[in-house]
C-alpha positions, 0 to 999 in steps of 0.5 A, spaced: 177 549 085 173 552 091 170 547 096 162 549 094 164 545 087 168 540 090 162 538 094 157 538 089 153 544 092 151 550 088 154 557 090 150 561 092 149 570 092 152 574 098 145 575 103 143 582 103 145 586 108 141 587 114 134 591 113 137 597 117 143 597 114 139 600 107 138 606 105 132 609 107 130 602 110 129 600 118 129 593 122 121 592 122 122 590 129 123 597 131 118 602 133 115 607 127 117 613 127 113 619 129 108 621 125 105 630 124 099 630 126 095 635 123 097 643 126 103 640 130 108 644 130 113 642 124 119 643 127 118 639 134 116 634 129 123 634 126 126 635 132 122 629 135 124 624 128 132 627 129 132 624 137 128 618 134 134 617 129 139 617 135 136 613 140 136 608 135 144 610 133 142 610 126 143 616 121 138 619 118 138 618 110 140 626 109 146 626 114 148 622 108 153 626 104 151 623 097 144 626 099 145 632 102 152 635 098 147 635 092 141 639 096 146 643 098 149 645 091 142 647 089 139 651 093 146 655 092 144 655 086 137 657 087 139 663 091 143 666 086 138 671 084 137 673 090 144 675 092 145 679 087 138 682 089 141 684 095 149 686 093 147 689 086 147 696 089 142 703 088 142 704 080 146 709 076 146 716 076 148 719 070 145 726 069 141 731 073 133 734 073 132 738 070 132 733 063 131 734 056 131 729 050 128 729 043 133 722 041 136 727 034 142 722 035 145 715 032 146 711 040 141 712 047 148 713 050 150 713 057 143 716 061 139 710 060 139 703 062 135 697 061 134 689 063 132 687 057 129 689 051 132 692 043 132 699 045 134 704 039 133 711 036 130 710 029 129 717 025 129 722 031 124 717 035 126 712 042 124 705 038 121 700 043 119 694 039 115 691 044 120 690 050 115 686 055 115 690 061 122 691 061 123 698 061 128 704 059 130 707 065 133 715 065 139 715 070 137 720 074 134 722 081 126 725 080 124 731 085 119 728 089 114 733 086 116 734 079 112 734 071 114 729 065 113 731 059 113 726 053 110 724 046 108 718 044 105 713 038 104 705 037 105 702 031 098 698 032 091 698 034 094 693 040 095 700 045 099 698 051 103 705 051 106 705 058 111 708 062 113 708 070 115 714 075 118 713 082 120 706 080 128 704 082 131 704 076 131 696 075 124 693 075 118 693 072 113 695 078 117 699 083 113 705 082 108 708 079 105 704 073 101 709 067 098 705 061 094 707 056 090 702 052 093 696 056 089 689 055 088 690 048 086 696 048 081 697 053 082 700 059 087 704 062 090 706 069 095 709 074 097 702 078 101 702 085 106 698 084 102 692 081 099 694 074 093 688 075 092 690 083 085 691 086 081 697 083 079 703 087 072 708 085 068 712 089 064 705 089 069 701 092 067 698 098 070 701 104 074 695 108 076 693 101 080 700 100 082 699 106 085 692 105 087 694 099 091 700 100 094 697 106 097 692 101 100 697 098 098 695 091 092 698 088 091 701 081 086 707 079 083 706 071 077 708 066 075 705 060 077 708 053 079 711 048 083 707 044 089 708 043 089 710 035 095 708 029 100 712 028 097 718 032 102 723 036 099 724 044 102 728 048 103 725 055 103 730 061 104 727 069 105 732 074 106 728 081 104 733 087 104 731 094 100 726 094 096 726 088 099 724 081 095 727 075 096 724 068 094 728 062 093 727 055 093 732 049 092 738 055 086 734 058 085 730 064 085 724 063 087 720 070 089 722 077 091 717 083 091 720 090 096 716 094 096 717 102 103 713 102 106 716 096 112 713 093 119 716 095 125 716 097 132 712 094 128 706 091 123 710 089 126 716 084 127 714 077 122 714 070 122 709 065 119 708 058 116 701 057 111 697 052 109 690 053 108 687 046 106 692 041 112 697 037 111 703 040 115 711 039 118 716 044 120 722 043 121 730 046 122 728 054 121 733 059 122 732 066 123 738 071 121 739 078 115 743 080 
């Protein structure tokens, strides 16, 4: 029998622990802790609130491992993408220029990669059963100055036909972007590493093409045609120095004239690509000019 019951008293539960004992918790009695004003520099803030903790010779509730193991772990995680971003390396090159494809097999083979999407050969044509943005690259290195040949045919009157030049190979708007038909079929454009950039016309504003085109992110465009069901077009893209010319069925359809033109390792591959619709690809011609 212990001594509360054989005094008669009531036991009582263990007194909690001092206030800045408790995590996250401080002796009312100490000073409070600096607070950021507004436009104060974070990191002296930090720094301020850091010293604040050790005059007190108290820790800081994320000097606790339980807190800060697992914020650790997590933004390991997060960096992951990142990481692979930068070690992946510069993409495969599998084949030359000049290139010549008209898909008369079973399997793509080994010149092409892409990221994402069911990519297959069906009936002599290269299927894209609307890949959403992820593109077939060609594994082979463009000329700066080059002309790519294509045709092309949707299985809709959705539009949205693409393809990509002077990209890196792995991602959708590392270059150039040509859309045909694009939101739902109704304009169509050369993009600048961006396909929904700013617009430049001969009525652009000039300090608006200006920081446009110092972004880097900018696109040309017209509205129509539409893209027709089933119809066979002939794609013609010539890169010349500055100027990329894009025609259709032997007619000017667009130019974009680029003052910084896209080159070098991060910038020498082509690709076919759709968003959602089912598209066709055949007879590929890419040679230097």
């Amino acid at each position: 029998m212990n001594e509360s019951t054989q005094t008669g008293e009531t036991p009582q539960p263990p007194a909690p622990p001092p206030p800045e004992e408790r995590f996250g918790e401080r002796d009312p009695s100490l000073p409070e802790p600096p607070k950021m004003q507004g436009g104060y520099d974070f990191f002296r803030w930090v720094g301020r609130v850091a010293r604040w903790y050790a005059a007190d010779g108290k820790r800081h509730p994320l000097t606790r491992r339980h807190i800060w193991l697992p914020f650790v772990i997590l933004l390991a995680i997060l960096t992951i993408p990142y990481v692979h971003l930068f070690a992946r390396g510069p993409a495969k090159v599998t084949t030359t220029i000049p290139f010549q494809d008209d898909f008369n097999r079973e399997e793509l083979g080994d010149n092409y990669f892409a990221t994402g999407g069911f990519w297959r050969i069906i009936d002599g044509w290269l299927y894209s059963p609307g890949v959403k943005n992820n593109p077939l690259w060609l594994k082979a290195k463009l000329p700066r100055n080059v002309v790519v040949e294509f045709d092309v045919k949707a299985d809709s009157t959705v539009g949205d036909l693409k393809c990509e030049l002077f990209g890196n190979g792995r991602d959708h708007s590392s270059g150039y972007i040509l859309i045909f038909g694009g939101w739902n079929n109704t304009k169509s454009i050369i993009a600048r590493l961006y396909e929904h950039g700013t617009d430049i016309t001969d009525t652009t504003p000039a300090y608006v093409k200006k920081d446009a085109l110092a972004d880097g992110r900018w696109r040309v465009f017209r509205d129509g045609p539409k893209v027709e069901k089933g119809r066979v077009y002939h794609w013609k893209i010539v890169r010349e120095g500055s100027k990329l010319t894009w025609y259709m069925d032997n007619e000017l359809f667009l130019q974009l004239d680029d003052p910084n033109p896209l080159e070098g390792s991060d910038h020498d591959r082509f690709g076919f690509g759709t968003w959602a619709n089912d598209a066709y690809f055949d007879n590929l011609s890419i040679r230097p000019l």
